[in-house]
N, C-alpha and C positions, 0 to 999 in steps of 0.2 A: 704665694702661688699654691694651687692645691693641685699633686701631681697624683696621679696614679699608675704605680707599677705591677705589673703582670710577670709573676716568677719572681714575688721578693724573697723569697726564700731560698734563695739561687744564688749563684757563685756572681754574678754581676749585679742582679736586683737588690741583692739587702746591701753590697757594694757603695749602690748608687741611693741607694734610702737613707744610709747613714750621710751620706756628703751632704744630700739634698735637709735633713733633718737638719744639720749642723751650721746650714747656710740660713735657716728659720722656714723653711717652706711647711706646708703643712704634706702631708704623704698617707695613702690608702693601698697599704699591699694586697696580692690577691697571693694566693699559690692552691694549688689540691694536693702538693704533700706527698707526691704519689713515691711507691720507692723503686723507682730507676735507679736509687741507691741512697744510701742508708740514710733515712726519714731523721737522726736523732743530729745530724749535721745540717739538719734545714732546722731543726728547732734551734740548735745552739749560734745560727744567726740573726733566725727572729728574735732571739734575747739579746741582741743587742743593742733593738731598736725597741721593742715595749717599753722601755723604758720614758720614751720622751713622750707626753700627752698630745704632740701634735701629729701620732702613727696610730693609725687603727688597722685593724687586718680583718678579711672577709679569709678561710677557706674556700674554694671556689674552685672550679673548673671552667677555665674560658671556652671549652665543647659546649657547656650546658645552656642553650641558649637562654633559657626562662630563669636563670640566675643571670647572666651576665644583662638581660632589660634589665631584670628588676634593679643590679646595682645604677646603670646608668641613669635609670628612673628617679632614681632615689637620691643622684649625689651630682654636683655639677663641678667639674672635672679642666683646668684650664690645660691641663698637658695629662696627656697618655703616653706612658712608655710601655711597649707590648714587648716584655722578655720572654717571657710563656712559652714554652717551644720542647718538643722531644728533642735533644739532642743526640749528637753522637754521628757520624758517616757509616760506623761499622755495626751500630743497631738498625739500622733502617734498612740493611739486607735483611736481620733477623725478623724484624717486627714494625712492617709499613704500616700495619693499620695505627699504631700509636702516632705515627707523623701525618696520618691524612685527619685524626680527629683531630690534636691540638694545632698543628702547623697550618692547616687547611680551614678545615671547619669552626675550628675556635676562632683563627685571623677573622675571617669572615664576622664572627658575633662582634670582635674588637671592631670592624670598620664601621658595622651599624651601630654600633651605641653612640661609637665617635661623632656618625653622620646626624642623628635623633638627636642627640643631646649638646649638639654644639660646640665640642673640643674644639680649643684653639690649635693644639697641635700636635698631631700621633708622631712619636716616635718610635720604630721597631727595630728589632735587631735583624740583619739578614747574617750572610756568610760568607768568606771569600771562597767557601767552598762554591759557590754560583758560578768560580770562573773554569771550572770543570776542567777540561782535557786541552785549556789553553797552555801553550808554552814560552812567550811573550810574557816577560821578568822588566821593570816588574809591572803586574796587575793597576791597568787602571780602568774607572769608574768608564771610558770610552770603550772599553774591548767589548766584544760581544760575546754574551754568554748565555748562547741559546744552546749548548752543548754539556748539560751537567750529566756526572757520572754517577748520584747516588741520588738516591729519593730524599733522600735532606735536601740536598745542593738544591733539588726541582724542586721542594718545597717553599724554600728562602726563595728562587729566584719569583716564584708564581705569587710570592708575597708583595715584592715591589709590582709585581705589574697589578694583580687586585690593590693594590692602595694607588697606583696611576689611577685607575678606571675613576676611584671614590674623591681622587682630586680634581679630576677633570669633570667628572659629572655634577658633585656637588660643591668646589671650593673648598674642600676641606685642607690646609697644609699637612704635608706627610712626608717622612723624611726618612728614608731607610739606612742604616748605617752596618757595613759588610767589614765583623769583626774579625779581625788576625790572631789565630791559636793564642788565646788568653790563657793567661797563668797568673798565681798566686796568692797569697795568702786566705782560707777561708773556700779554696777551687773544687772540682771535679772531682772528686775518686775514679773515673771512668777515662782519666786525662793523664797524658802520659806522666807527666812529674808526678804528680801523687801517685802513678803506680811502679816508678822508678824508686822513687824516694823508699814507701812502703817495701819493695821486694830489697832493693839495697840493705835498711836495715834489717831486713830480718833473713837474711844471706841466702835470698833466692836468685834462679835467674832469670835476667831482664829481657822480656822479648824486645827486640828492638826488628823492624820492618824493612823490609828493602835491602836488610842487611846493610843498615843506618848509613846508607845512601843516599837522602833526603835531607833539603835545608829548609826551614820556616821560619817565618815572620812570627818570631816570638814575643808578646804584646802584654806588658805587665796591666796589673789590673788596674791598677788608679791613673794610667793611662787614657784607658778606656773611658772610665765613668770621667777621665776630665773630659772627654770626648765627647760622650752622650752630653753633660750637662751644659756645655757650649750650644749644642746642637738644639736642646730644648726652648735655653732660652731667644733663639733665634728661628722662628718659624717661614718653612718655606715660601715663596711669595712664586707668582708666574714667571714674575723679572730674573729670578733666577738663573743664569749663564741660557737665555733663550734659547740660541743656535748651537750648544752644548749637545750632545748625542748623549750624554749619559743628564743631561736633564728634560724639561719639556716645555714646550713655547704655548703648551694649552691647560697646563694643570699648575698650582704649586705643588708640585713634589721634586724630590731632589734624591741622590743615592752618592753617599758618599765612604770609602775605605777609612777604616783607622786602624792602624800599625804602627808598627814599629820604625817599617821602611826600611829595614835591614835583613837580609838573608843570613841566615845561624845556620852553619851545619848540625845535624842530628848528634855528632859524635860530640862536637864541640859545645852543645846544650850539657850533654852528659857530664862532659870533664867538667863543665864547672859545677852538675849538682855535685858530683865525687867531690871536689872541694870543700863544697859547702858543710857536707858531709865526715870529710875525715873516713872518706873509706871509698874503696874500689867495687867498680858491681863486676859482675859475673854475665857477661850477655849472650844473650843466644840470639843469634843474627838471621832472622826469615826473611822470607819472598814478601813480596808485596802485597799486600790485601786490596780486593775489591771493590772500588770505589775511593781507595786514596788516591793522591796525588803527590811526584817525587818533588815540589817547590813549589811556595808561594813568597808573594814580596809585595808590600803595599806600594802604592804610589800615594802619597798624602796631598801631592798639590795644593787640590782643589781645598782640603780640608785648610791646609796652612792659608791659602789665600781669602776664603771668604770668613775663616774661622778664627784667624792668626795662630794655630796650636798645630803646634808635631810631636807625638810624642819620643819619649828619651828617656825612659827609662832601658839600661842596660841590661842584656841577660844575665851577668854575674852577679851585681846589685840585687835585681830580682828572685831570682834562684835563690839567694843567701835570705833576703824576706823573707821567704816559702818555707824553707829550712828551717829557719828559726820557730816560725807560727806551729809546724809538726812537730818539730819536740816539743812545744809548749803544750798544746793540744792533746798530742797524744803519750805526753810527759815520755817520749824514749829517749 
């Protein structure tokens, strides 16, 4: 299979490049590199994969439209995984035009190449951030989530409905998958454990939100990517849960959570990086920020039932991953 990911040089893209390499698929990363934060952590994941002759890498910008033809042009593609995406809930106050060109305008270049060029089947990332100002624990793919609170959230969720539109219109399978606060090894610098981790060793203090009041679905990463790659190799069809509300009786597309399924307190994430750690952080306990949310919680049902996978990775397990991979990394 020759898959192509969008944001291989990303905390789940080069993730899911290596698994996919290691299973023999053949793999075309895309990324632009851009530094939302520090450029030389997106190289040192792409060297993980240069290595195998079946990964080639484009530079690219999925905004650019007359790059993203030419690749479709040029290369024929049985699965699309579209990671590519500004992330963040609390940069999207700072700096929306970054989420209307990649989230938006770039989605859009990934739905027509897909449509031109004949993908068997687009997979993309959305966000449980989509379920906005919902309070109904936990989150599933039937709630409605016409209520987001951040121009991220609106982005992911206008992502599922443009890829309904290009199911429905032209048959293409498309399958949106609404990830649970992902962590570890290889992650985010802009995510709270890497900046837990980070301020802990180096004896600052931790802002912590809500005055760590908040529980999340905390969602190790090879969770994940087992996630996506179930998903990929299974493309959506019409027949799909027809009478399902969170699928559709006129398109193959489908939307599915993947978590953890378990609710973590904020404190209780903490103590066990402290653990992990062999040391105590220092927190400084604030109000809540704009656009978060005090809990999220997956429901995996759907995911276990058509999919047969739940994931299980534990947060202490995890945490201690994570821990480990930074001091190696960053030899402290």
């Amino acid at each position: 299979m020759h898959v192509m990911i969008t944001g291989a040089a990303g905390f789940i893209g080069a993730s899911l490049a290596l698994r996919l390499l290691d299973r023999g698929d053949k793999v075309t990363g895309i990324d632009n590199l851009n530094d939302y934060y520090d450029v030389s952590l997106k190289e040192a994941r792409l060297a993980r994969l240069t290595p195998s002759k079946q990964f080639s890498f484009l530079k690219a910008d999925i905004s650019d439209q007359k790059e993203m033809r030419k690749l479709f042009a040029e290369n024929h593609f049985d699965a699309v995984v579209n990671l590519a995406a500004q992330a963040g809930v609390r940069y999207s106050i700072e700096n929306p035009a970054a989420y209307i060109d990649a989230n938006l305008v770039g989605f859009g270049h990934i739905l027509e190449g897909c449509r031109h060029s004949g993908v068997g089947h687009l997979v993309y990332a959305s966000s449980s951030s989509v379920y906005g100002s919902n309070t109904e624990l936990p989150f599933s793919e039937k709630h409605n989530v016409d209520h987001p609170i951040s121009l991220y959230a609106a982005s992911k969720k206008a992502n599922e409905l443009m890829a309904h539109a290009y199911a429905h219109l032209y048959g293409m399978p498309a399958t949106g998958l609404r990830f649970f606060t992902v962590y570890g090894p290889w992650g985010r610098p802009d995510m709270a454990l890497f900046k837990f981790t980070r301020g802990i060793l180096n004896d600052e203090l931790i802002p912590v939100f809500n005055r760590g009041e908040m529980v999340r679905d905390f969602t190790y990463v090879d969770d994940i990517v087992e996630g996506v790659v179930r998903v990929i190799d299974r493309p959506a069809t019409v027949s799909d849960g027809v009478n399902e509300p969170d699928r559709s009786a006129s398109a193959p597309w489908r939307i599915f959570n993947i978590g953890n399924s378990h609710r973590v307190p904020l404190m209780d994430y903490i103590q066990a990086l402290e653990k992990a750690l062999g040391k105590q952080a220092t927190l400084d306990l604030l109000p809540m920020q704009d656009g978060d949310v005090p809990a999220t919680e997956a429901d995996v049902t759907a995911l276990e039932s058509d999919l047969g996978y739940r994931p299980r990775v534990k947060v202490e397990e995890g945490v201690q991953h994570f821990v480990d991979w930074y001091r190696s990394y960053y030899r402290q």
